[in-house]
C-alpha positions in Angstrom: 0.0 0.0 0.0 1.2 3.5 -0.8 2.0 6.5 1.7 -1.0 8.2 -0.1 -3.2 5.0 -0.1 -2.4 4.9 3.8 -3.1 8.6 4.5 -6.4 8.6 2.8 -7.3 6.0 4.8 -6.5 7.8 7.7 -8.1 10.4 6.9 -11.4 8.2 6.6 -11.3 6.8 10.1 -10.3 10.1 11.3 -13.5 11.5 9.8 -15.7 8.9 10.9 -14.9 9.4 14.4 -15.3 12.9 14.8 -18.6 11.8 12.9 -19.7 9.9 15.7 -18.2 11.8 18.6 -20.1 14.9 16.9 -23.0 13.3 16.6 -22.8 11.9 20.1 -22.3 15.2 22.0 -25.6 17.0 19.1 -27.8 14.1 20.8 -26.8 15.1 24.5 -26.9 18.4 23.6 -30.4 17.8 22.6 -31.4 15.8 25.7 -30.5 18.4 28.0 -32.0 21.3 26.0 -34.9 19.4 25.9 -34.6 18.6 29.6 -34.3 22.1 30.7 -37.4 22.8 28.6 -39.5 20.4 30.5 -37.8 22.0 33.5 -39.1 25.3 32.3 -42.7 23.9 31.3 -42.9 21.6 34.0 -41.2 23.3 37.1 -40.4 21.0 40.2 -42.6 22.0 43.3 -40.8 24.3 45.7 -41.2 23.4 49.2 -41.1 26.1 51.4 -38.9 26.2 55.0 -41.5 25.5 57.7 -41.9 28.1 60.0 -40.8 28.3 63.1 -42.0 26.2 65.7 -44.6 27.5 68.4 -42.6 26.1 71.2 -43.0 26.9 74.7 -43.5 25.5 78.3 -46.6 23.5 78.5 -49.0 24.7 80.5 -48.1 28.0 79.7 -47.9 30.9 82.0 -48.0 34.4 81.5 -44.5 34.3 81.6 -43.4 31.4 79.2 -46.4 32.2 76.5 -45.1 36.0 76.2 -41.8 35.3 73.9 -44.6 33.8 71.4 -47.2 36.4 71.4 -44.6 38.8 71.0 -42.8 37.4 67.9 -46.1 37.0 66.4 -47.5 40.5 67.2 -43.8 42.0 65.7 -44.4 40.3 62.3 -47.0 42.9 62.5 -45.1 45.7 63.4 -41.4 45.1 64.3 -41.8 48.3 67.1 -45.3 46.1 69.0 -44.5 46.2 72.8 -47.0 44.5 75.5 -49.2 47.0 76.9 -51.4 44.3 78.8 -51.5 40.5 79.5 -54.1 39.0 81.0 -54.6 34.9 82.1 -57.8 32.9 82.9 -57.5 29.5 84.6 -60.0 26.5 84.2 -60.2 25.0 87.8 -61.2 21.6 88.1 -64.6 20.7 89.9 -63.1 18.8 92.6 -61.5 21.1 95.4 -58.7 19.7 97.5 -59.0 20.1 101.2 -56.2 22.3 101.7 -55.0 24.8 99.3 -53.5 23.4 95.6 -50.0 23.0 95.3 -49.8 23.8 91.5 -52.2 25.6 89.2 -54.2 23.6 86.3 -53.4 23.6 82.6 -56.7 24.6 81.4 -57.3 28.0 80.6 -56.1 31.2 78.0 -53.8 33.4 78.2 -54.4 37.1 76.1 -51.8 39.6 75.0 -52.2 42.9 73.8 -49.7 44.8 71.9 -49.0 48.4 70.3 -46.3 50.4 69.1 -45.7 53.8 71.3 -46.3 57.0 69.4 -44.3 59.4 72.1 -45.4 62.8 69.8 -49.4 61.7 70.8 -49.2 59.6 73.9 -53.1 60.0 74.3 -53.8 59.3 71.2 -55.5 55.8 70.5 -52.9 53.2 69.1 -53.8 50.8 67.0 -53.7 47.5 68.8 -52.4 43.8 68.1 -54.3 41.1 70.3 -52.6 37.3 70.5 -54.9 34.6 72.4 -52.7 31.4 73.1 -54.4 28.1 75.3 -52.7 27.6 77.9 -53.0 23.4 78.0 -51.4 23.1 74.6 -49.5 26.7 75.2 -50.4 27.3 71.3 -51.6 30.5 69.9 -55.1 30.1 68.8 -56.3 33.6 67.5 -55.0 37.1 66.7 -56.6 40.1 65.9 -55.5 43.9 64.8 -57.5 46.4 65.9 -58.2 49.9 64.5 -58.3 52.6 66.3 -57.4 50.5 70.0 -56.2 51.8 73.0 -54.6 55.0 75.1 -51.1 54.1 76.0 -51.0 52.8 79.2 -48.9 54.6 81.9 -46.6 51.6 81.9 -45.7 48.2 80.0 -45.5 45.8 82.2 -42.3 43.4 81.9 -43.7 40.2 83.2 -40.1 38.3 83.4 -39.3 41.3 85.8 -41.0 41.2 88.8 -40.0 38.8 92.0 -43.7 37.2 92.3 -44.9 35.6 89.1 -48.3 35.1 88.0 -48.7 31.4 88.9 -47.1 32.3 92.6 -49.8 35.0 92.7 -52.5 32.3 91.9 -51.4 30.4 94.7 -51.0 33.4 97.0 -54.6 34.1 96.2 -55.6 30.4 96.9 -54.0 30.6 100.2 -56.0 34.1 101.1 -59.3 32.1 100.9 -59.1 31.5 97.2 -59.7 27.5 97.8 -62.8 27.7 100.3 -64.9 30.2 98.1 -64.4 27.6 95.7 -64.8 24.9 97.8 -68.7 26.4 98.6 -69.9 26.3 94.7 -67.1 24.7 92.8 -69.3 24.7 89.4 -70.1 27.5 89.3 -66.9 29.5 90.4 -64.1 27.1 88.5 -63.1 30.4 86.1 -60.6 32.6 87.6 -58.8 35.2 86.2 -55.2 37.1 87.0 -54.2 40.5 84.9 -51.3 43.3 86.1 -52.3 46.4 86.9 -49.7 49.0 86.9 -52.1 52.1 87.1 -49.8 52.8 90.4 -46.0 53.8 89.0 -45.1 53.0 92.7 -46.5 49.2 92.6 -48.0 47.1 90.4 -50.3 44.7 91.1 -51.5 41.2 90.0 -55.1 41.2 90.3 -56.9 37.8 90.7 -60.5 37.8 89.8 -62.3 34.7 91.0 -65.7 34.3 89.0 -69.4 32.8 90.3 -71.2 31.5 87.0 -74.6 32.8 88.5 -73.8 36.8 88.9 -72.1 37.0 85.6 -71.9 40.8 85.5 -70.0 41.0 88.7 -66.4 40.0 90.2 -67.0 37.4 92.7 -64.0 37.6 94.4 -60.6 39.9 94.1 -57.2 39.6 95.6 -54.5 42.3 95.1 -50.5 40.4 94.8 -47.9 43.0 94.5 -45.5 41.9 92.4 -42.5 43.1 93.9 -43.4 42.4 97.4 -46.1 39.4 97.3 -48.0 41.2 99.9 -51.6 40.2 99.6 -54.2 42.8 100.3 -58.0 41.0 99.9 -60.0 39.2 99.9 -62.8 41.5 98.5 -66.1 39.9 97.8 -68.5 40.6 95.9 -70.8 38.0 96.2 -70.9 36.5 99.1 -69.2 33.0 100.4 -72.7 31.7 100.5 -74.8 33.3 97.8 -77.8 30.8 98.0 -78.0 26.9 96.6 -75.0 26.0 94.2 -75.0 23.3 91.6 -74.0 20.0 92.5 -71.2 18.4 91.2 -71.6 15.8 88.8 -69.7 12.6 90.2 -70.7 10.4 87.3 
């Protein structure tokens, strides 16, 4: 065979190959343009972060549920402070002799929040309300609220003060909380605690104990303060025995 015979040859398989390594990378090229256009057409779901967890101490408090209500009320509006929080506890029908050593999980807890405007401080603010239960501490409603409230004269810090709400509860069961239950416990299971801090000097937790049949009055209140634990009460306004009370059902 001749030098030229042998270079055409060459030549040949030379152009045969990049024939078929041509025509090899022209059919993945079209595989993956026509993968990306069904990518384009067809787009894969996105599956969003899930957001954070409602986490906190279960049964809540005052105390433990705040850090939730108050990241919920700033995705409203980053500057939403606590202007009041208020609790009510679900007592169970069957009163212990002596005075409870813990507080039940029933109940609701209920924040409200606004963001200070110091150039109008009477002015009404609108208002950002966060309701959590307390047995499974989860938030359960919210509500904004336009035009709300006047600033109050303070925001209570509930983290800050030496007597917490669930001591207060107890403080209040100890002033005679537990036998005005004891007398109707059916009808006066609701109770309710709340800060007031009307007084600069000392605020107060205020625990309101409730009788089912006079449903437009306090029952019972007993003053905490929260610095001190001094108890000032009870007050009543209906009376230990206010006539016949409904049984308890012990079926």
């Amino acid at each position: 065979m001749t030098d030229t015979s042998r270079h055409d040859r060459s030549a040949r398989q030379s152009a045969l190959l990049i024939g078929v390594v041509s025509a090899q990378m022209l059919l993945g090229l079209t595989g993956m343009g026509a993968w990306l256009i069904a990518q384009v057409s067809n787009p894969a779901p996105i599956v969003p972060a899930p957001p954070p967890a409602d986490v906190a101490a279960a049964p809540a408090t005052l105390e433990s549920g705040l850090h939730l209500a108050l990241a919920r009320a700033q995705t409203w509006n980053s500057g939403a402070q606590l202007v009041a929080a208020s609790g009510q506890v679900d007592w169970p029908d069957d009163v212990p002799v002596g005075a409870p050593a813990g507080v039940p999980g029933g109940g609701w807890l209920t924040y409200v929040f606004a963001v200070p405007d110091p150039d109008h401080p009477q002015a009404a603010l609108p208002t950002y309300t966060v309701r959590m239960e307390r047995y499974r501490s989860a938030i359960v409603d919210e509500q904004a609220l336009v035009p709300g409230i006047p600033m109050p004269p303070a925001v209570p810090l509930l983290g800050a003060y030496p007597i917490s709400s669930t001591q207060a509860l107890l403080l209040a069961e100890e002033r005679g909380g537990t036998d005005y239950r004891r007398v109707c416990p059916v009808q006066r299971s609701l109770i309710r605690i709340s800060l007031d801090t009307t007084d600069p000097a000392a605020h107060h937790w205020m625990v309101t104990y409730r009788d089912d049949r006079f449903p437009d009055r306090n029952a019972m209140l007993v003053r905490i303060d929260g610095k001190t634990g001094e108890v000032a009460g009870p007050d009543m306004r209906v009376p230990m025995d206010a006539g016949a009370c409904d049984e308890v059902d012990e079926s």
